[in-house]
C-alpha positions in Angstrom: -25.5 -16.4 32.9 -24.8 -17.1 29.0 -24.6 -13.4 28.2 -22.2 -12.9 31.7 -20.6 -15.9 30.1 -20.3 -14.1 26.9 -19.1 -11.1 28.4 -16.3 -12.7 29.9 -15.4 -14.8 27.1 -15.0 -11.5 25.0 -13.0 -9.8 27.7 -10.7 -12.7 27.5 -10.0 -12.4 23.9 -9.5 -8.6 24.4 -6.9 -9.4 26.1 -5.5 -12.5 25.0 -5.1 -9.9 21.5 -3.7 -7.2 23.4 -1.1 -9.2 25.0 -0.2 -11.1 21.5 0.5 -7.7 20.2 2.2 -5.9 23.2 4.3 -9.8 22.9 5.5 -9.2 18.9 5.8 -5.4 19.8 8.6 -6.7 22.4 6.6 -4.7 25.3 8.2 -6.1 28.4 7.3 -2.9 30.5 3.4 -1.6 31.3 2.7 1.8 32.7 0.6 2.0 35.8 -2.9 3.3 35.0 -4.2 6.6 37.1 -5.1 6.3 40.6 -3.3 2.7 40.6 -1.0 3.1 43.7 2.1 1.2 43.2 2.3 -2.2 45.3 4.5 -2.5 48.7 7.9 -3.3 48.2 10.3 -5.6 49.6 13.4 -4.2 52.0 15.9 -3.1 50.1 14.1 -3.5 46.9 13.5 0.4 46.6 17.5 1.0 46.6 18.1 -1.8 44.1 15.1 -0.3 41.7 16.8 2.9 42.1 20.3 1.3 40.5 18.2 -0.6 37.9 16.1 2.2 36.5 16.5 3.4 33.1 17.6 6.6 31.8 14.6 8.6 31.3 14.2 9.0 27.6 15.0 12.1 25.8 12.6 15.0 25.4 10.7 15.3 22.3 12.2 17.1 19.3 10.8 20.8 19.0 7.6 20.2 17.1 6.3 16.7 18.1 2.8 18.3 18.2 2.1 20.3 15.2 -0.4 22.7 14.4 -0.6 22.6 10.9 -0.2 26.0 9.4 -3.2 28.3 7.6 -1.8 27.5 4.1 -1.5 23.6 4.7 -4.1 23.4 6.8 -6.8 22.4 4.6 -6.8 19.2 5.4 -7.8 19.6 8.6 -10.6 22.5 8.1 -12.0 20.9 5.1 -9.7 17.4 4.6 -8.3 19.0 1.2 -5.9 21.0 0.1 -4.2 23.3 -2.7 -5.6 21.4 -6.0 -2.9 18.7 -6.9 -1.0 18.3 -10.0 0.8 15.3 -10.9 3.4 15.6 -8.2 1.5 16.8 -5.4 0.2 15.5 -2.7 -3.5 14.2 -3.0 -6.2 16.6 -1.8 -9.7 15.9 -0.9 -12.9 18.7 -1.7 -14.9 20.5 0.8 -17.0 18.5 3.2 -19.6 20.0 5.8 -19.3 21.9 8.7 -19.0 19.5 11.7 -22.3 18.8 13.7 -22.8 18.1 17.1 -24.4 14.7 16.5 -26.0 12.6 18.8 -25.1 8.9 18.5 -28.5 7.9 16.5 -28.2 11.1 14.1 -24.8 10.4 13.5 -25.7 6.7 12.4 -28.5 7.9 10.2 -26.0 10.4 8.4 -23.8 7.7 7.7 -26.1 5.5 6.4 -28.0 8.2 4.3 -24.3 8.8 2.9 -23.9 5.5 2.5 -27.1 5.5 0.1 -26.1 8.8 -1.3 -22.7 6.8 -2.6 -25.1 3.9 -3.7 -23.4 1.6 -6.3 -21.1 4.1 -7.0 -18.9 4.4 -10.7 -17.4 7.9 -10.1 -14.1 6.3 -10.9 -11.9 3.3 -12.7 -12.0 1.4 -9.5 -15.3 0.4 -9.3 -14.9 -1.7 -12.8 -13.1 -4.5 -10.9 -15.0 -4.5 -7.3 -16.8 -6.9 -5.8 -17.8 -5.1 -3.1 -18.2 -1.4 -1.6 -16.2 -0.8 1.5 -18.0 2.0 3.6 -16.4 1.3 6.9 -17.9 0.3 10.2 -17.5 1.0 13.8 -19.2 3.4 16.4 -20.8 6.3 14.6 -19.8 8.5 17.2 -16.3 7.3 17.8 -13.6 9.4 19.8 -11.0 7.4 17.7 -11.0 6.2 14.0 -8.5 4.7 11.7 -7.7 5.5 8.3 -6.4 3.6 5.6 -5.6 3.7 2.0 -7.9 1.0 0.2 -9.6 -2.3 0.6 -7.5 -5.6 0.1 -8.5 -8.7 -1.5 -10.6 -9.7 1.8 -12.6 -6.7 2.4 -13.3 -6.9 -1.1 -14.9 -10.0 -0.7 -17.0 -9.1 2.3 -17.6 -5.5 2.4 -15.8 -5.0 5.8 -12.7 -2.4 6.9 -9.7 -4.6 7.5 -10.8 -8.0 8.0 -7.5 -9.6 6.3 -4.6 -10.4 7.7 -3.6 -6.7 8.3 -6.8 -6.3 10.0 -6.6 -9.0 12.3 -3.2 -7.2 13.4 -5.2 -4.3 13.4 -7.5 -5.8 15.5 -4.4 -6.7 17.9 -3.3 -3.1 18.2 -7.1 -1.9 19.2 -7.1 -4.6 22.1 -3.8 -3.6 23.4 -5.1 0.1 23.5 -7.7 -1.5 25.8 -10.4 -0.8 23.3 -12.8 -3.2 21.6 -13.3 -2.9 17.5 -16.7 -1.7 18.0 -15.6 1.2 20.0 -13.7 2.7 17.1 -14.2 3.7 13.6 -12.7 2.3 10.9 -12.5 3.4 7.2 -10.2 4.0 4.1 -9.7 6.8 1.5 -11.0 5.2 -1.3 -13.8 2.5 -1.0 -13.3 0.5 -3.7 -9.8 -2.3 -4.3 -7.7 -1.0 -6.2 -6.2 -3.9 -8.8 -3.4 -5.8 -7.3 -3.6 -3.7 -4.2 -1.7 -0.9 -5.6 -1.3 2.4 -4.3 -4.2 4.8 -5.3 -4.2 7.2 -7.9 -4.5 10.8 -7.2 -8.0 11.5 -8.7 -9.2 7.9 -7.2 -8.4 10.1 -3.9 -9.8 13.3 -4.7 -13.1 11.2 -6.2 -13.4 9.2 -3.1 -12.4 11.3 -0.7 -14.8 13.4 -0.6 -17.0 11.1 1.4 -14.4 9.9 3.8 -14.3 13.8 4.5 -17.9 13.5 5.3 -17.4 10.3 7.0 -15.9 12.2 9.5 -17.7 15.4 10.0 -20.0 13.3 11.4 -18.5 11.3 13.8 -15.9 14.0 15.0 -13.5 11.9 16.1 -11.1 13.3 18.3 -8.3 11.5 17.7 -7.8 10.4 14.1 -4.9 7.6 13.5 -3.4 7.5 9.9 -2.6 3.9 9.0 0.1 4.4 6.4 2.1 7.1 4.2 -1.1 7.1 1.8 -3.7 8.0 4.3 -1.6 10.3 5.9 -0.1 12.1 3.0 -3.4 12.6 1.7 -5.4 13.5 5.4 -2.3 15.7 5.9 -1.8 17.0 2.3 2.2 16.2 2.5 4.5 14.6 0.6 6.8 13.5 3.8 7.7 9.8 4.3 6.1 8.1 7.0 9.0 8.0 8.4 9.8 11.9 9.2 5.5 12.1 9.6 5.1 9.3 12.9 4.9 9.6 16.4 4.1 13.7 16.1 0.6 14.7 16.1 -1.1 17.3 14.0 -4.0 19.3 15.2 -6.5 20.7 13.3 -8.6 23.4 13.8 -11.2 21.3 14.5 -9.4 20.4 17.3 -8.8 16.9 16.1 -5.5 15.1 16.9 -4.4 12.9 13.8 -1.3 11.0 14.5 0.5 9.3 11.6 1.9 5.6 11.9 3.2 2.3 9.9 -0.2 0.4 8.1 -0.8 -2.7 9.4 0.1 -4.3 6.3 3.9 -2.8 6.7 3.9 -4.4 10.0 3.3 -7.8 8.6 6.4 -7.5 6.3 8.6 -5.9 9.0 7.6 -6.7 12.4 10.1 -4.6 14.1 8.4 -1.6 13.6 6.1 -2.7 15.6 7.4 -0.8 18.7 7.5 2.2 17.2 3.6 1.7 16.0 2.9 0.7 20.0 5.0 3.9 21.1 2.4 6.2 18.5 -0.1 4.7 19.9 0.8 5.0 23.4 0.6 8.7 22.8 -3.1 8.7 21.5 -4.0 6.6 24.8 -2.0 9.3 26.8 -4.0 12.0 25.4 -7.6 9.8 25.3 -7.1 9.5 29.1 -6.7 13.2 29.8 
């Protein structure tokens, strides 16, 4: 009964988080999952549905799916793209051919990567770390999320997101009806950069060579960019987060990376917070096909 107990308890939380962030998102409205049929309603309450219901929002703009083209698709071949100069957009090298991996050989990659990386000085960053930050999650994941760098927390424990962006990040996994575990969770570079700044280009290109790795080997197949860092360096593009959300990009891989706000953004301006739920919506759309 304890581990039932357990079980229950954690369910409750799940949703207790999904709800708190579907709340400050200003979600008033659910969709009905598959194969739910909709409850019986009252007479009359058909017509006055029918007077209530909302315009039907506007179709996509022409390219809200895009298949990155041969010459910027690097990225999604290989993670990298033309060499960088000082204005470019950061670029990752090559990384392995993806493997079909079972859950345990995926997990011993990691952690042979992760001992391949070992107490790493490849670059400035590690001069002022406390701790590595590999990621964690399932090693097989069919989602994973991206970041730019550890914070001041993860530095301290040698975890993904564990501040107070990642307890909001925590939020938006629960209202995707997922549990932290289920997902993957890394950043570009492993190692704080000082005062949480933005990383350097070569910090990228050094680093990222093993979150290129990272995911070769669990194959996600849905890959969510948190922030214009991760995603102008996953996607080799200088765009603003802005024109870069809510469309996805598809690699030849197959995988579907779909750029949205960083936690951290939310925590300054909480009403973009419905547009993160609405990117979101769309990887949960496609998850469920």
């Amino acid at each position: 009964m304890d581990e039932d107990r357990k079980e229950l308890l954690a369910i409750a939380r799940l949703a207790r988080a999904a709800l708190a962030f579907q709340a400050e998102a200003g979600i008033t409205t659910f969709a009905r999952a598959k194969g739910v049929p909709a409850a019986p309603s009252a007479p009359g309450a058909k017509a006055a549905a029918v007077r209530a219901a909302p315009r039907p929002p506007p179709p996509a703009p022409e390219g809200d799916s895009v298949r990155v083209a041969p010459a910027a698709a690097a990225v999604q071949t290989t993670l990298f793209g033309p060499p960088p100069t000082e204005r470019s957009a950061p670029s990752s090298p090559p990384a392995p051919t993806r493997e079909d991996l079972s859950p345990a050989e995926a997990q011993a990659r990691l952690e042979a990567l992760r001992a391949e990386i070992g107490d790493c000085k490849r670059c400035r960053l590690h001069e002022r770390r406390r701790n590595l930050v590999f990621g964690e999650g399932a090693a097989r994941a069919r989602l994973l999320f991206a970041g730019e760098g550890p914070g001041e927390e993860e530095d301290k424990t040698g975890r993904p997101f564990v501040g107070r962006a990642g307890q909001l990040l925590d939020k938006m996994i629960a209202a995707m009806g997922l549990r932290r575990e289920e997902v993957y969770i890394c950043n570009v570079v492993k190692c704080r950069p000082p005062g949480n700044r933005t990383p350097e280009n070569d910090e990228m290109r050094t680093c990222g060579q093993f979150l290129a790795r990272q995911i070769r080997i669990i194959a996600p197949r849905h890959i969510v960019c948190l922030g214009a860092t991760a995603a102008k360096y996953l996607l080799s593009t200088d765009q603003p987060m802005g024109r870069l959300r809510g469309r996805f990009f598809t690699t030849p891989d197959g995988d579907r990376v779909m750029p949205t706000y960083h936690p951290a953004y939310l925590l300054r301006n909480p009403s973009a917070k419905k547009q993160v739920w609405e990117d979101l919506q769309k990887v949960m759309a496609e998850m469920r096909e």
